[in-house]
C-alpha positions as semicolon CSV with decimal commas, in nm:
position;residue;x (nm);y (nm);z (nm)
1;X;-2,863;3,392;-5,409
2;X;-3,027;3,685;-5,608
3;X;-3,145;3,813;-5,241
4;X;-2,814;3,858;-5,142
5;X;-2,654;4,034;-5,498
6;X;-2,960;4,277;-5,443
7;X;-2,886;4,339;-5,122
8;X;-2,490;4,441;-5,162
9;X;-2,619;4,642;-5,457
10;X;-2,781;4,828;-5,219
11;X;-2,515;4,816;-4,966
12;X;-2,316;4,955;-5,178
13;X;-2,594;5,206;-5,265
14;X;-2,565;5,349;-4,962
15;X;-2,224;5,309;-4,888
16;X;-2,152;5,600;-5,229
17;X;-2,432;5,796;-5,085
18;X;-2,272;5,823;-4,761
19;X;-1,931;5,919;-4,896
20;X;-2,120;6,143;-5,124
21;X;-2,274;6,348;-4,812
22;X;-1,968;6,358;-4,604
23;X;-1,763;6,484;-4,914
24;X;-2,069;6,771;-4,918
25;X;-1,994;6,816;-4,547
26;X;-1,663;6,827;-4,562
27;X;-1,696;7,132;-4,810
28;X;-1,931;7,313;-4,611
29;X;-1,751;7,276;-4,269
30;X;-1,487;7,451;-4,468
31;X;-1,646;7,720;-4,579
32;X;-1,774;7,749;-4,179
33;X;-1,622;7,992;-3,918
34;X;-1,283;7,859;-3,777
35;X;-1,381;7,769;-3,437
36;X;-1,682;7,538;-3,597
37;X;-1,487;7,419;-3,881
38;X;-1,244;7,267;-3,634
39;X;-1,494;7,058;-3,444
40;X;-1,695;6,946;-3,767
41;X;-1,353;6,828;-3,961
42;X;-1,270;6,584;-3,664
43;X;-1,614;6,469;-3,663
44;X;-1,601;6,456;-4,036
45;X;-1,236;6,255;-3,994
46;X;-1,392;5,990;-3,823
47;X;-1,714;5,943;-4,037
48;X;-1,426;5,908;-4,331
49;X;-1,295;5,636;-4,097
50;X;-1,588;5,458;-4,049
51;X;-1,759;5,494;-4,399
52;X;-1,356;5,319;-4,500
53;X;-1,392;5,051;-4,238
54;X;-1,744;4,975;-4,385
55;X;-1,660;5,018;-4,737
56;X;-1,358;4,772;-4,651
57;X;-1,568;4,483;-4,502
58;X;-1,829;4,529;-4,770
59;X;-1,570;4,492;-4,994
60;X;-1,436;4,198;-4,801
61;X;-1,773;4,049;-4,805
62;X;-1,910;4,095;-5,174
63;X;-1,536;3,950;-5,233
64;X;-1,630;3,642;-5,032
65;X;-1,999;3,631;-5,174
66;X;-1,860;3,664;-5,510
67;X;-1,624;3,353;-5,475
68;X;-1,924;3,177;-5,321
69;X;-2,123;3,254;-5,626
70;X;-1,870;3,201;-5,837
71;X;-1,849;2,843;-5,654
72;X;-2,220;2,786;-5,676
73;X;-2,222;2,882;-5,996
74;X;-1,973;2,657;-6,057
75;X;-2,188;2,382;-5,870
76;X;-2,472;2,495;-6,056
77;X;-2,320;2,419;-6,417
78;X;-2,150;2,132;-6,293
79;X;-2,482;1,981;-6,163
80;X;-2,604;2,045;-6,528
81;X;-2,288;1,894;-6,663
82;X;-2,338;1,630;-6,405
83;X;-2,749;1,532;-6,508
84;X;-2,653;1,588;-6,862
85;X;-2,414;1,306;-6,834
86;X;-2,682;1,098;-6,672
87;X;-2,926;1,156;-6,911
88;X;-2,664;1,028;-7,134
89;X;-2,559;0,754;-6,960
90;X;-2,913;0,671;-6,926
91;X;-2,967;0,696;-7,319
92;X;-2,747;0,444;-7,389
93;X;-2,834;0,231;-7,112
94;X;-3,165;0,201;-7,217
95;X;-3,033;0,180;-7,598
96;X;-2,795;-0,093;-7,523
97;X;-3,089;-0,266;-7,303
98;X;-3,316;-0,210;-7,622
99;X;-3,034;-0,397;-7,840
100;X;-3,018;-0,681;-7,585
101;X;-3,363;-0,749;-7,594
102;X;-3,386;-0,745;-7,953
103;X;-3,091;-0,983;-7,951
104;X;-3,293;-1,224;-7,685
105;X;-3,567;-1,200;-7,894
106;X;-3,360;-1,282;-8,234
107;X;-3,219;-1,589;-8,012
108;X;-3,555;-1,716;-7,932
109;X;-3,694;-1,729;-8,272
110;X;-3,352;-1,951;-8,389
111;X;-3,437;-2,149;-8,125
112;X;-3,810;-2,181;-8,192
113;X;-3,725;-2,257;-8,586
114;X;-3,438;-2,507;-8,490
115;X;-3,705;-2,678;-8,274
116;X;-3,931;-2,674;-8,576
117;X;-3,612;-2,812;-8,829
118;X;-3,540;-3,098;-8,555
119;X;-3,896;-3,182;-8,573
120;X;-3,926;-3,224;-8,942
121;X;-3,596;-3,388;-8,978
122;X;-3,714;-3,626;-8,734
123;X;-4,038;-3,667;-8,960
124;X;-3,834;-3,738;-9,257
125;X;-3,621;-3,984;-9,108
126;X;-3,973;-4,188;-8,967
127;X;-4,043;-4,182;-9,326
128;X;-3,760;-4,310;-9,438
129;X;-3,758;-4,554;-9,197
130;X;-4,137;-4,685;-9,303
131;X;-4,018;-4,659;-9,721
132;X;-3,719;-4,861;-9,589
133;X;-3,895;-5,133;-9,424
134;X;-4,167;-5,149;-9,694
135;X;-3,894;-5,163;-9,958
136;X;-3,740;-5,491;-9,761
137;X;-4,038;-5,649;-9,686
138;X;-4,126;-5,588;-10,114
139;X;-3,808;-5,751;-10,147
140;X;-3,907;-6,030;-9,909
141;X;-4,181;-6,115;-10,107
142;X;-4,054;-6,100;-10,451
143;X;-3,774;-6,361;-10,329
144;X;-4,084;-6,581;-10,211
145;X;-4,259;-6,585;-10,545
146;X;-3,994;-6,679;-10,740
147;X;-3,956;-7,022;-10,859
148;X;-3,790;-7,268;-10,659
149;X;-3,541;-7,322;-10,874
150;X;-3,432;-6,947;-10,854
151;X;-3,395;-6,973;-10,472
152;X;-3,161;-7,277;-10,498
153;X;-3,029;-7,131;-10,762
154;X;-2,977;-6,828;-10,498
155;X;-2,845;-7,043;-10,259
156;X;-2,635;-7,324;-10,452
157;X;-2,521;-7,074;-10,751
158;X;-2,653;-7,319;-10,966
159;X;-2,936;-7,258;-11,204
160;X;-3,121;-7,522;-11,367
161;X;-3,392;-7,526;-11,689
162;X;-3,318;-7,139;-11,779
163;X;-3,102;-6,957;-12,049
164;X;-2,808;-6,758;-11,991
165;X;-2,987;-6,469;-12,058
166;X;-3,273;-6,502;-11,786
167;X;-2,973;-6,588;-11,546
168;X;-2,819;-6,274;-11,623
169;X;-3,156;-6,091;-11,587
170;X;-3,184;-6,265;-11,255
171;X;-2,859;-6,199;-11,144
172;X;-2,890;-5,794;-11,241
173;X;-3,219;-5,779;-11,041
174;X;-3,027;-5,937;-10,741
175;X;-2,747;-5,685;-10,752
176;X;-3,045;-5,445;-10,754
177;X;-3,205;-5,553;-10,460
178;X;-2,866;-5,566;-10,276
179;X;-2,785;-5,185;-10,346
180;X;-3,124;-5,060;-10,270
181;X;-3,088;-5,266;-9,919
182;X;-2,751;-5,084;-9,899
183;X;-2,909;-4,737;-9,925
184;X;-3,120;-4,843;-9,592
């Protein structure tokens, strides 16, 4: 591209230097005798003629290579524009890639500590579950080493050789056992 600039530069170098020498012949075919003069200012007419007719199609050419540089550098900037907006695009790309990774990440650990908070609460009910069936079989065996007449008394509602006070006692420690069994 900068080939071709330098070389209508030059073109056109040469092109001013030849209208600059005819212009120089031109005055010194004048100032010749008449029967010379008239010879050299035809030839002189038609080096005008062709020096236009060059000058023209230079003209017509640095025209042409100036729209096709203006066009390439058109292209040129527009390129630019055009990787600048892929580098762009590609920023945030890879920014909205590094956000979704961070995200998957983020998911993974709720995952990994919901695993972990299934796993305990699973522990904790297996506890419960143990306390619970220790608690019934305590109650089993309090029941059994009671007096007989408690246990009919549990089973009849009738209490025989005890005070209204150890009945009452009796019955409060039933209603005991009954709401702690009702909690398991």
């Amino acid at each position: 591209m900068k080939q071709k600039r330098q070389k209508f530069s030059e073109i056109k170098a040469g092109l001013d230097d030849a209208e600059s020498l005819i212009r120089k012949m031109d005055l010194e075919a004048r100032s010749l005798q008449p029967n010379v003069k008239a010879v050299l200012l035809a030839k002189l007419r038609e080096y005008k003629s062709d020096l236009n007719n060059l000058k023209s199609e230079h003209k017509r050419l640095a025209s042409a290579n100036s729209n096709q540089a203006a066009r390439d550098d058109l292209l040129e900037s527009g390129m630019a524009d055009a990787m600048s907006v892929s580098a762009n695009r590609r920023g945030r790309l890879m920014m909205s890639t590094e956000r979704l990774n961070e995200s998957s990440d983020r998911i993974k650990e709720s995952r990994r500590t919901m695993r972990e908070t299934e796993e305990l609460g699973v522990s904790i009910l297996q506890d419960l579950h143990q306390q619970r069936q220790s608690l019934l079989h305590a109650n089993d065996t309090v029941f059994l080493l009671l007096k007989v007449p408690y246990r009919h008394h549990l089973l009849t509602g009738k209490f025989e050789g005890k005070d209204e006070k150890e009945i009452n006692e009796e019955r409060r420690k039933k209603e005991q056992v009954k709401e702690i069994k009702m909690l398991f």
